[in-house]
Residue frames as a rotation matrix with the C-alpha (Angstrom) as fourth column:
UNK 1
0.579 0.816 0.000 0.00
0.816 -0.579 0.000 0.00
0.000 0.000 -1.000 0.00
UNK 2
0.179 -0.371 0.911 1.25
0.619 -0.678 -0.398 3.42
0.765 0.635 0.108 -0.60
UNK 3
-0.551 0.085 -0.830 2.18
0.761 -0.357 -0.541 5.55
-0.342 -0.930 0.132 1.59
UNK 4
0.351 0.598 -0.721 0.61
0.733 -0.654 -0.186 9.05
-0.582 -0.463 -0.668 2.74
UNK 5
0.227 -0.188 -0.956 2.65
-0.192 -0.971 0.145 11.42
-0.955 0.150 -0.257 0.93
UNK 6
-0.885 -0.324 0.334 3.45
0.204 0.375 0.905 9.18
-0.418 0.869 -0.266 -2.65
UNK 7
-0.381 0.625 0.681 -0.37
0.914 0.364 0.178 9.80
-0.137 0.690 -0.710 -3.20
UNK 8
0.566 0.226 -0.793 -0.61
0.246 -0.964 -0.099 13.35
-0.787 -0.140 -0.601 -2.07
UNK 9
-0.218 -0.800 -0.559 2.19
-0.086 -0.555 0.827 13.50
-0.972 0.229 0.053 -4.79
UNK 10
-0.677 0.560 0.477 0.42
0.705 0.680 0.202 11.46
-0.211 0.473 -0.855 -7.40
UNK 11
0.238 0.971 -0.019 -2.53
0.911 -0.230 -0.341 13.29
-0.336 0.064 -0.940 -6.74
UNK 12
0.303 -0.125 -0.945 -0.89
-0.109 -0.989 0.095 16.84
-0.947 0.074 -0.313 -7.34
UNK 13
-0.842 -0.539 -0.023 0.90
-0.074 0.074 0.995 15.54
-0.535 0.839 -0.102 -10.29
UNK 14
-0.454 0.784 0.423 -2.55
0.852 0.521 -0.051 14.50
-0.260 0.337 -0.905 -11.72
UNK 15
0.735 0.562 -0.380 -4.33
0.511 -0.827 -0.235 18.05
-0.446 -0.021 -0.895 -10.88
UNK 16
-0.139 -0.723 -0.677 -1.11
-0.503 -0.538 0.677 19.78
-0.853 0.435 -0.289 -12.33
UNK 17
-0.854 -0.438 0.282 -1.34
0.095 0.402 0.911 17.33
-0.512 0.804 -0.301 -15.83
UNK 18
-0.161 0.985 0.068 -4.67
0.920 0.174 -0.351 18.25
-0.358 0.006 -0.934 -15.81
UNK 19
0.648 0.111 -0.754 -4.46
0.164 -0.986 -0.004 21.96
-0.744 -0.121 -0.657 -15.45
UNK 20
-0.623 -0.745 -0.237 -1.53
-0.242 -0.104 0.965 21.64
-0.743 0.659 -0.116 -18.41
UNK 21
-0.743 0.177 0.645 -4.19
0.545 0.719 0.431 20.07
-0.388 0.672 -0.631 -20.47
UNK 22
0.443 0.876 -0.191 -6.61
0.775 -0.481 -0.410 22.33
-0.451 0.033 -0.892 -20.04
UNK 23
0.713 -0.020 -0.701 -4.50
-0.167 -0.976 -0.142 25.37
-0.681 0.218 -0.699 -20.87
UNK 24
-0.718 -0.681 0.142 -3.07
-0.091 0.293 0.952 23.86
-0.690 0.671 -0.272 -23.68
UNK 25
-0.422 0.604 0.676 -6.28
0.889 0.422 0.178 23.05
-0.178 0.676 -0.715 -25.35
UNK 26
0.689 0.654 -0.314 -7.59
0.543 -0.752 -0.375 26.46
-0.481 0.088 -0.872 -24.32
UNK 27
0.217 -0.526 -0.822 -4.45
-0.283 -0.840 0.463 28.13
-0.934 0.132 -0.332 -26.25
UNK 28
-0.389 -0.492 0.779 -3.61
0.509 0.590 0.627 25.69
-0.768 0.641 0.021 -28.80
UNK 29
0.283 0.699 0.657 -6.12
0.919 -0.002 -0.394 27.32
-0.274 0.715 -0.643 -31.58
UNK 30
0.982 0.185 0.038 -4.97
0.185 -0.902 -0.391 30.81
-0.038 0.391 -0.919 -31.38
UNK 31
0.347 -0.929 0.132 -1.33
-0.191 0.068 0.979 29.85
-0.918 -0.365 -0.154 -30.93
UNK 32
-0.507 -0.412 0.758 -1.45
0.755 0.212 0.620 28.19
-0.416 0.886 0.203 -34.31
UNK 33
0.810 0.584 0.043 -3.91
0.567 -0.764 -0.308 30.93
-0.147 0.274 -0.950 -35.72
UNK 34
0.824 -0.391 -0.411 -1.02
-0.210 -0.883 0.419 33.45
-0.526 -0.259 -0.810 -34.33
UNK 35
-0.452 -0.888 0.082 2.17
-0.128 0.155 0.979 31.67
-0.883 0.432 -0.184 -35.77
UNK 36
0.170 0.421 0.891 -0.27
0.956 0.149 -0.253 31.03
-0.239 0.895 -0.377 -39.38
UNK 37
0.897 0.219 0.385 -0.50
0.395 -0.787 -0.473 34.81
0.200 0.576 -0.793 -39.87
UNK 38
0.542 -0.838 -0.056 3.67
-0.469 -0.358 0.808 35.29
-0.697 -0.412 -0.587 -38.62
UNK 39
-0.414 -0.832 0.368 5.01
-0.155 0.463 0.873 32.58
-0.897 0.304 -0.321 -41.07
UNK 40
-0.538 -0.118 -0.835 2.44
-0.730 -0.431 0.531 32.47
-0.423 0.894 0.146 -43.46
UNK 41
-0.124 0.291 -0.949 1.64
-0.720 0.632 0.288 29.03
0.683 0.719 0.131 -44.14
UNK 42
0.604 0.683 0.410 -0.23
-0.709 0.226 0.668 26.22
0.363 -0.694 0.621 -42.35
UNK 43
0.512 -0.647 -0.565 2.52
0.434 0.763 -0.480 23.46
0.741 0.000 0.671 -42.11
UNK 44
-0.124 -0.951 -0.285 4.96
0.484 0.192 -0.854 25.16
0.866 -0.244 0.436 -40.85
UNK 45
0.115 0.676 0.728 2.23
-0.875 -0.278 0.396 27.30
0.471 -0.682 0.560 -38.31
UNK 46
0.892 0.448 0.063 1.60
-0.410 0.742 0.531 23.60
0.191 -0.499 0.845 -36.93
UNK 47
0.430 -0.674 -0.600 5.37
0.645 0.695 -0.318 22.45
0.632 -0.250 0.734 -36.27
UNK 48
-0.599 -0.750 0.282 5.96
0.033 -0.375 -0.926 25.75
0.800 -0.545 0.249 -34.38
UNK 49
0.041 0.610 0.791 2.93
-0.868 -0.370 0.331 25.51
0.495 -0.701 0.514 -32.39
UNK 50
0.945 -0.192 -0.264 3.87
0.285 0.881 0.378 21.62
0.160 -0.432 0.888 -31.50
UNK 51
0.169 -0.945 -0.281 7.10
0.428 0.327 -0.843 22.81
0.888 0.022 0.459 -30.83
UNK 52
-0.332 -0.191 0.924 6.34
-0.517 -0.782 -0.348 25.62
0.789 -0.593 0.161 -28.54
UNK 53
0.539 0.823 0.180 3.63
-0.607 0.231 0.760 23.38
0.584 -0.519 0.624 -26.90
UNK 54
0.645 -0.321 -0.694 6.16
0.471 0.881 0.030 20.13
0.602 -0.347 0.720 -26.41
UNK 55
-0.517 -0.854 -0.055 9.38
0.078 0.017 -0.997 22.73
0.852 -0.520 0.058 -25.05
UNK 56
-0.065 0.731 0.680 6.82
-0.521 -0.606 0.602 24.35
0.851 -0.315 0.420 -22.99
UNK 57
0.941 0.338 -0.005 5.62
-0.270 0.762 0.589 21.37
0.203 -0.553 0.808 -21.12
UNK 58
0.429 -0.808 -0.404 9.27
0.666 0.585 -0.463 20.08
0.610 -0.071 0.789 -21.00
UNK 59
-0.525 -0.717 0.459 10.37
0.321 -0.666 -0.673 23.52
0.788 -0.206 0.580 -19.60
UNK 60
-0.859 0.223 0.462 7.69
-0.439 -0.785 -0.437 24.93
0.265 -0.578 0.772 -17.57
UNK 61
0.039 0.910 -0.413 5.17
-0.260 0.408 0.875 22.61
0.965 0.074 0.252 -16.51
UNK 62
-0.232 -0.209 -0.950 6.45
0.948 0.168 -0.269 22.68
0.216 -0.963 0.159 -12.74
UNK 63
-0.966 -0.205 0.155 5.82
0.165 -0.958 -0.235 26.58
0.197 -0.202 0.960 -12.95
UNK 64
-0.721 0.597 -0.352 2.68
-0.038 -0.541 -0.840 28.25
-0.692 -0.592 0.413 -11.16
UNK 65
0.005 0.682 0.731 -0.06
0.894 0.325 -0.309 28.21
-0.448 0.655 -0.608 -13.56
UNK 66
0.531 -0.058 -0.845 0.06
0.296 -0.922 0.249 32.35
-0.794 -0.382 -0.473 -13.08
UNK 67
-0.195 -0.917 -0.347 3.24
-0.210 -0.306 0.928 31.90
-0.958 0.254 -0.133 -15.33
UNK 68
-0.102 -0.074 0.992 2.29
0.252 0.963 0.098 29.96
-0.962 0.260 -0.080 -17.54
UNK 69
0.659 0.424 0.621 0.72
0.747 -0.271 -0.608 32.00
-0.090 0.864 -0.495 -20.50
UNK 70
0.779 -0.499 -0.380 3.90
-0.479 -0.865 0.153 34.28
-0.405 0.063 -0.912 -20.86
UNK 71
-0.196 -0.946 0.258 5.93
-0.433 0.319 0.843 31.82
-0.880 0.053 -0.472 -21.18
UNK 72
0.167 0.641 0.750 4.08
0.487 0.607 -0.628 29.89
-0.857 0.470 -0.211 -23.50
UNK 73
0.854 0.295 0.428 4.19
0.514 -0.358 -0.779 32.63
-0.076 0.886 -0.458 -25.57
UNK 74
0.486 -0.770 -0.414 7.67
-0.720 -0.621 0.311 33.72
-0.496 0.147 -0.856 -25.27
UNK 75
-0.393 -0.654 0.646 8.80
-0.090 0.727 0.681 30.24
-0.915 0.209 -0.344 -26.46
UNK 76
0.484 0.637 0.600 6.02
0.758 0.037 -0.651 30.40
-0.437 0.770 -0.465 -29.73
UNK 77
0.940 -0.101 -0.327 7.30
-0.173 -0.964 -0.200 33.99
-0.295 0.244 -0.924 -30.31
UNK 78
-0.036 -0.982 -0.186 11.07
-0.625 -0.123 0.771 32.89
-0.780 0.144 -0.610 -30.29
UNK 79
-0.455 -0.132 0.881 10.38
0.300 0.908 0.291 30.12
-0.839 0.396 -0.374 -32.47
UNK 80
0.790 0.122 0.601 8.62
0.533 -0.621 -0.575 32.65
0.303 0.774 -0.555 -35.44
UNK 81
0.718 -0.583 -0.380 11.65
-0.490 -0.812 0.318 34.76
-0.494 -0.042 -0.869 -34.87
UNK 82
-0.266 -0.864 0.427 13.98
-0.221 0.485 0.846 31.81
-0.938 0.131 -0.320 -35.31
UNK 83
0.143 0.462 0.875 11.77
0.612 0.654 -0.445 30.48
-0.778 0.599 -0.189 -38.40
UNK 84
0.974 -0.092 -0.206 12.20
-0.169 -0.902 -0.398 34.44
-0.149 0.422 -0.894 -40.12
UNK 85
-0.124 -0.973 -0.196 16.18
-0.733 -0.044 0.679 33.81
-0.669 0.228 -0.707 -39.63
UNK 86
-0.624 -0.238 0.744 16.36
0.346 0.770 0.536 30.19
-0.700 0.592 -0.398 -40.91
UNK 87
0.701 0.635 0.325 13.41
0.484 -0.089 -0.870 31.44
-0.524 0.767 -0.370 -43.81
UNK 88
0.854 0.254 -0.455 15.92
0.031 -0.897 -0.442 34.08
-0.520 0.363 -0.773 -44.71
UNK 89
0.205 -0.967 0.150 18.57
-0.676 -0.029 0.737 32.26
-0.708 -0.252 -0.660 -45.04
UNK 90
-0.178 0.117 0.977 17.26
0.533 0.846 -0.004 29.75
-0.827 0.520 -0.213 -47.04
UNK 91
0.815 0.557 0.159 16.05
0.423 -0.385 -0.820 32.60
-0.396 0.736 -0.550 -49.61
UNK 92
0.728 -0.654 -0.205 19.26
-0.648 -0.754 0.107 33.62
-0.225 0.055 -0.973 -49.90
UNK 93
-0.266 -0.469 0.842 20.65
-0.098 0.882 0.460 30.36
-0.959 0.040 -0.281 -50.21
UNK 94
0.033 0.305 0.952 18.40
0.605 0.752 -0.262 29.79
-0.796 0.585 -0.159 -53.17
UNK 95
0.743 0.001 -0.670 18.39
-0.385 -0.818 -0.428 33.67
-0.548 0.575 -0.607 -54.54
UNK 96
0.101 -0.975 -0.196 22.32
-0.798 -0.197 0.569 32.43
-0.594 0.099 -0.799 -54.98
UNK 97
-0.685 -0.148 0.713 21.80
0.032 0.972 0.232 28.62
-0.728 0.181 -0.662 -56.44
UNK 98
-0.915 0.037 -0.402 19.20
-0.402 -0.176 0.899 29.80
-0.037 0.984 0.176 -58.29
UNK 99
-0.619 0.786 0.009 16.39
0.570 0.457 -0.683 27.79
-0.540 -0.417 -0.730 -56.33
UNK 100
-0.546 0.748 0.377 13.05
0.479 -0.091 0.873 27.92
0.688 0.657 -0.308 -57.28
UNK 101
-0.225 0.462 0.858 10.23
-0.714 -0.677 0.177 30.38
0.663 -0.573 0.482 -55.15
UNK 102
-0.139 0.299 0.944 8.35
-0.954 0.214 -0.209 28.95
-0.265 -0.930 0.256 -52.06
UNK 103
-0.884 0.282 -0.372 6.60
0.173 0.938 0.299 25.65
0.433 0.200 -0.879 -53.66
UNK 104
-0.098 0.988 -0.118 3.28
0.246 0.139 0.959 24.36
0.964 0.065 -0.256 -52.76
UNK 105
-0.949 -0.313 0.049 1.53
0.003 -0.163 -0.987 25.73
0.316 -0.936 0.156 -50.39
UNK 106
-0.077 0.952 -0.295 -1.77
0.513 0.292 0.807 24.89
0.855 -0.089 -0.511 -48.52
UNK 107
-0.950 -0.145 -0.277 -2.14
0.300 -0.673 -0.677 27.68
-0.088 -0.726 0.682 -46.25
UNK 108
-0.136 0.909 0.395 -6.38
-0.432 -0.413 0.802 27.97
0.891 -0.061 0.449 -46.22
UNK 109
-0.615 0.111 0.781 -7.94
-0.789 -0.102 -0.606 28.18
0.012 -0.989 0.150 -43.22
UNK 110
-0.943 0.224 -0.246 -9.64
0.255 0.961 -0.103 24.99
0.214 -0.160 -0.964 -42.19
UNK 111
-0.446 0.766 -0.463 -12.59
0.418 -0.279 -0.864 26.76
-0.791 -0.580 -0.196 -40.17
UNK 112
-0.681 0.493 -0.542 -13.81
-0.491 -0.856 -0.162 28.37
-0.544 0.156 0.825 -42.91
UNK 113
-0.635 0.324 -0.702 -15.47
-0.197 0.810 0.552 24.98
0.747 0.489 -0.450 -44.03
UNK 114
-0.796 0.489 -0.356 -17.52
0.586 0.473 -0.658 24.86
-0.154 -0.733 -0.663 -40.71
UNK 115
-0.273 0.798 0.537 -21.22
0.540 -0.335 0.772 26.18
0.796 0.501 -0.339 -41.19
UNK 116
-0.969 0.021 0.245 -21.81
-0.160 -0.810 -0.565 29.20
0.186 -0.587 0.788 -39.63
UNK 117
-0.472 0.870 -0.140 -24.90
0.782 0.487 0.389 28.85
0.407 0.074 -0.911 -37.14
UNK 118
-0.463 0.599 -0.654 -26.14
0.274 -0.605 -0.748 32.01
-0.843 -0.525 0.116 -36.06
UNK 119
0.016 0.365 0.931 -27.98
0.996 0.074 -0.046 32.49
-0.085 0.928 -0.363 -40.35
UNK 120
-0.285 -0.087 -0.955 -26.73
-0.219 -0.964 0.153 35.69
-0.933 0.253 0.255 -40.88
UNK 121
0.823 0.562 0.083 -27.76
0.031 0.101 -0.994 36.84
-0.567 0.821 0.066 -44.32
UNK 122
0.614 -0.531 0.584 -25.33
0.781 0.514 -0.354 36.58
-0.112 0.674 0.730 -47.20
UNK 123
0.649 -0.305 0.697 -24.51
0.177 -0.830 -0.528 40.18
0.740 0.466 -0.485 -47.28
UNK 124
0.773 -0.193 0.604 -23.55
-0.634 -0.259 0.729 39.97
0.016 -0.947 -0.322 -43.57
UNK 125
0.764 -0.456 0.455 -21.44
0.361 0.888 0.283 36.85
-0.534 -0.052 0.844 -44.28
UNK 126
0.555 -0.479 0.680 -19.66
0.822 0.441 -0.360 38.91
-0.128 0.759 0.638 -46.80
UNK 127
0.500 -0.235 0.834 -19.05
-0.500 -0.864 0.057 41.89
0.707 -0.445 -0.550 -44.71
UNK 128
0.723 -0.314 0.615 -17.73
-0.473 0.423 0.772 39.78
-0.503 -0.850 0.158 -42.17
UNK 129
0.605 -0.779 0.164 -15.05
0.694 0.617 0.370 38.12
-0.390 -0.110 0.914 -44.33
UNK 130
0.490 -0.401 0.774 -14.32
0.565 -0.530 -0.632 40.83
0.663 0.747 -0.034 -46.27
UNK 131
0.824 0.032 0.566 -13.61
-0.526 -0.330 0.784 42.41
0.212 -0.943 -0.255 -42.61
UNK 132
0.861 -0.390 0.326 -12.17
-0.049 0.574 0.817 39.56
-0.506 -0.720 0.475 -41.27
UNK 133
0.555 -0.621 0.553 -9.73
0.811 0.257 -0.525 39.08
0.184 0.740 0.647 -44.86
UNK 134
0.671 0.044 0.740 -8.67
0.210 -0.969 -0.133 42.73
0.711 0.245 -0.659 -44.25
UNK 135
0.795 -0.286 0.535 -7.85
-0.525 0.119 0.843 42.27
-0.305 -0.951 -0.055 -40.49
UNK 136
0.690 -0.687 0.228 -5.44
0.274 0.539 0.796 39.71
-0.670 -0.488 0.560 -41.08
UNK 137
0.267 -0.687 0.675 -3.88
0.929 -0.003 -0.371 41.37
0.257 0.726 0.637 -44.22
UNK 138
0.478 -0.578 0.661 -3.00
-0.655 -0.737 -0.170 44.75
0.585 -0.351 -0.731 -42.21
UNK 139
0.829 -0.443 0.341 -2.05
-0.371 0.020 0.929 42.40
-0.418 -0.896 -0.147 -39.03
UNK 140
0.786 -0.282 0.551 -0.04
0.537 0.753 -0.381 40.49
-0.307 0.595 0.743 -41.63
UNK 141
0.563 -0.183 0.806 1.68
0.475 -0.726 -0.497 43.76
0.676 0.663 -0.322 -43.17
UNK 142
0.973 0.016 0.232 2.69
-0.219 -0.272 0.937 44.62
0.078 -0.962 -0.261 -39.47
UNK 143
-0.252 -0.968 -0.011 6.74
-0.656 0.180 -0.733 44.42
0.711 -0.177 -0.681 -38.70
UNK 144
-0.011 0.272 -0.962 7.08
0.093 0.958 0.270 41.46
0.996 -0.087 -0.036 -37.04
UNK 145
-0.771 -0.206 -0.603 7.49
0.546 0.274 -0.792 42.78
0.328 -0.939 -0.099 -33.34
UNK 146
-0.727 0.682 -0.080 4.72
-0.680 -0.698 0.227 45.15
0.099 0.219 0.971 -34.16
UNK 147
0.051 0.671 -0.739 2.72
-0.159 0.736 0.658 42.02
0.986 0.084 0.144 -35.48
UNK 148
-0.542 -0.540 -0.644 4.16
0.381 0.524 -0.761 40.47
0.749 -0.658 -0.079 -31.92
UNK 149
-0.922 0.301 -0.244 2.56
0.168 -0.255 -0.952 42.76
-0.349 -0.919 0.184 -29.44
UNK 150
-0.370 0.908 -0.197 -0.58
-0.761 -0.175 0.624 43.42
0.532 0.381 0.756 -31.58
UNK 151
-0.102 0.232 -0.967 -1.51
0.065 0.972 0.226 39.37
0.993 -0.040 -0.114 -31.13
UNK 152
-0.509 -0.139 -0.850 -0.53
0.805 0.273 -0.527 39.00
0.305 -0.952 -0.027 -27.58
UNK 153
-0.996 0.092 0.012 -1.93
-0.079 -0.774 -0.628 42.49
-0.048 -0.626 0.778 -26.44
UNK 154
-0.827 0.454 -0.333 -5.10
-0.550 -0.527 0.648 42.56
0.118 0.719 0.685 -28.57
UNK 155
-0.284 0.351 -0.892 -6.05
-0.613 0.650 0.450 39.08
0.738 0.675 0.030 -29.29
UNK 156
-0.326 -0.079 -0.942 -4.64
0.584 0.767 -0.267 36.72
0.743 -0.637 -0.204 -26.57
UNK 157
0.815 0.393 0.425 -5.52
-0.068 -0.665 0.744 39.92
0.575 -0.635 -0.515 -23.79
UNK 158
0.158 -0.855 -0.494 -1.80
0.979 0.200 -0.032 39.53
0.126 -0.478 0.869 -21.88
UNK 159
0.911 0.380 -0.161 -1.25
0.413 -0.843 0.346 42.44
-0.004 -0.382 -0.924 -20.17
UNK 160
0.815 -0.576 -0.063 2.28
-0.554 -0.744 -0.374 44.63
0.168 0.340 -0.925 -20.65
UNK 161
-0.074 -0.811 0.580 4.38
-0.933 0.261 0.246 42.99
-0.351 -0.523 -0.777 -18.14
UNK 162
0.213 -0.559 0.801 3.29
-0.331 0.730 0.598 39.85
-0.919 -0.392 -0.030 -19.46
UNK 163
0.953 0.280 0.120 3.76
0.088 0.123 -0.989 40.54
-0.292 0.952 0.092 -23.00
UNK 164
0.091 -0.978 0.188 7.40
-0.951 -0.141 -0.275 41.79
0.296 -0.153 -0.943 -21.93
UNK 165
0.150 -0.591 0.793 7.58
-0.535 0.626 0.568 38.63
-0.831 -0.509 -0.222 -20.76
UNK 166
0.707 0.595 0.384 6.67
-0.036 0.572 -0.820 37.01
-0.707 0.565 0.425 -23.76
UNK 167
0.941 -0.170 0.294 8.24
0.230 -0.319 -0.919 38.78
0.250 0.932 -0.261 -26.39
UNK 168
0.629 -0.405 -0.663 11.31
0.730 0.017 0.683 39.43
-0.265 -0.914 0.307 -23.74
UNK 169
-0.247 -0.527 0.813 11.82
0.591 -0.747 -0.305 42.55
0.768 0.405 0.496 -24.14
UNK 170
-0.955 -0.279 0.097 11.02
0.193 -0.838 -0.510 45.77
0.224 -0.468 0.855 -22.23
UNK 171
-0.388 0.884 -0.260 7.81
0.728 0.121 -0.675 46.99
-0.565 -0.451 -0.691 -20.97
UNK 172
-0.142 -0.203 -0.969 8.35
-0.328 -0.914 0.240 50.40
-0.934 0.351 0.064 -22.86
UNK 173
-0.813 -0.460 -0.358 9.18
-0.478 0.174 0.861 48.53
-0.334 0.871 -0.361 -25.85
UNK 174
-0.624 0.692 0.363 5.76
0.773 0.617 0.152 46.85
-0.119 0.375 -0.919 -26.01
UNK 175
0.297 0.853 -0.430 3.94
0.484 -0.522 -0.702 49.94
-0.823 0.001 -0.568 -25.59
UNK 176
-0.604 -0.475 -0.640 6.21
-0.478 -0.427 0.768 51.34
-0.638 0.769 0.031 -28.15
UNK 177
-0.991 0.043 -0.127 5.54
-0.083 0.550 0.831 48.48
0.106 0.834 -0.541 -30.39
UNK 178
-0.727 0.687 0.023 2.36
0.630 0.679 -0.377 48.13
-0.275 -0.260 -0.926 -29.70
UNK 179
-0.040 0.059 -0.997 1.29
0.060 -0.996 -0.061 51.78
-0.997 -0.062 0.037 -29.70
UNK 180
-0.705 -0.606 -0.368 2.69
-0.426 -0.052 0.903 51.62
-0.566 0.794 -0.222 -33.37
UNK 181
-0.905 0.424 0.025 0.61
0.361 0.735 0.573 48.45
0.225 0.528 -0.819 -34.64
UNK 182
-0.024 0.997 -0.071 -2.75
0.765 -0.028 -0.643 50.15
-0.643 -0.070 -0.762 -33.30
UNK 183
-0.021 0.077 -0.997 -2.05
-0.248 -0.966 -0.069 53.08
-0.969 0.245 0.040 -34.95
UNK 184
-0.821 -0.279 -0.499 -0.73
-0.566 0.276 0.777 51.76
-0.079 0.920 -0.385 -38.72
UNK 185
-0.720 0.569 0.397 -3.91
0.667 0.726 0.169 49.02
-0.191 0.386 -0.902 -38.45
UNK 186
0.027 0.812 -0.583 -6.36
0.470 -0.525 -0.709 52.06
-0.882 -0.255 -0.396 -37.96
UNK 187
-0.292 -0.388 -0.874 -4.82
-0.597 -0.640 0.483 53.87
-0.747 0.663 -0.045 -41.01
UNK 188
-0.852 -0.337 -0.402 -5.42
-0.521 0.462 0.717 50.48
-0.056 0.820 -0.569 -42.95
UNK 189
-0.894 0.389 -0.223 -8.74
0.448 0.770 -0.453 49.76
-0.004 -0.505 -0.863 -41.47
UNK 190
-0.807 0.377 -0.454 -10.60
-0.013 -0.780 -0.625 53.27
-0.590 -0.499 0.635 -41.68
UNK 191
-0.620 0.627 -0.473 -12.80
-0.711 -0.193 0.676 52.38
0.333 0.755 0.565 -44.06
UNK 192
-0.537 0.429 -0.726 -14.24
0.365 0.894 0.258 49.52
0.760 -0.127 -0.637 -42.01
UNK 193
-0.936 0.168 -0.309 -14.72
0.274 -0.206 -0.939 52.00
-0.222 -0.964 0.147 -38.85
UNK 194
0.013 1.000 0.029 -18.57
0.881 -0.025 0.472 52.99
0.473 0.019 -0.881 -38.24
């Protein structure tokens, strides 16, 4: 029979693999969402969001819950930073060899195949993507640390300190950057305002 404290440990480990599951599933969607509109294309969106997810858990899955969503996203964030270096390098590799452009790419959104149930009318359906297509081609257009604090400030709701954590940088430097990316999306958006 076990002892007294092997199941009290057990049992925390459980409620902790639990609580990882949960806030994994409850980020996973806009994590890939966020690295799709940073890299561009769905593939490689899904190997940085299974990468961030797997260091994540390997790195920080003993940490407070509290912590968790900064970090989460500082390891997603480095990993579209690293992907930009190793992207540019390769284009440059091939500019020089001659290489051919990107190659195939399947980069449509899945979700937009799910039937929309609240029956909006058709015109509404097509204000809304034409909206929604917009949105992601200004966030898209965004410098990437711009793009960076937009997402995380905007989207995910992380507050300054823990978008500095994220994005590890300064607090300043998010409002900076941030500051920026509301401004430039409004400029590229004003025709959508009411």
């Amino acid at each position: 029979m076990p002892d007294k404290n092997s199941l009290t440990a057990q049992g925390v480990q459980l409620d902790t693999t639990e609580a990882l599951n949960l806030f994994l599933a409850d980020v996973e969607r806009r994590a890939l969402r966020m690295a799709q509109i940073a890299v561009g294309t769905l593939d490689d969106a899904l190997d940085l969001a299974q990468d961030a997810m797997l260091d994540f858990v390997r790195r920080y899955a003993t940490r407070p819950e509290g912590e968790w969503k900064p970090l989460f996203y500082r390891i997603l964030q480095s990993r579209i930073i690293d992907w930009h270096r190793r992207n540019t390098v390769r284009n440059r590799l091939r500019f020089w060899f001659g290489g051919a452009g990107d190659g195939d790419e399947n980069d449509g959104d899945q979700l937009e195949n799910v039937a929309d149930s609240r029956g909006d009318t058709p015109a509404e359906l097509l204000l809304r993507r034409d909206l929604a297509s917009a949105l992601e081609r200004a966030v898209k257009s965004l410098p990437l640390r711009q793009q960076q604090a937009f997402l995380l400030r905007a989207w995910e709701g992380l507050d300054v300190a823990e978008t500095a954590c994220a994005m590890g940088c300064s607090q300043g430097s998010v409002k900076t950057h941030y500051s920026r990316a509301v401004h430039t999306m409004q400029g590229l958006l004003g025709e959508y305002r009411s």
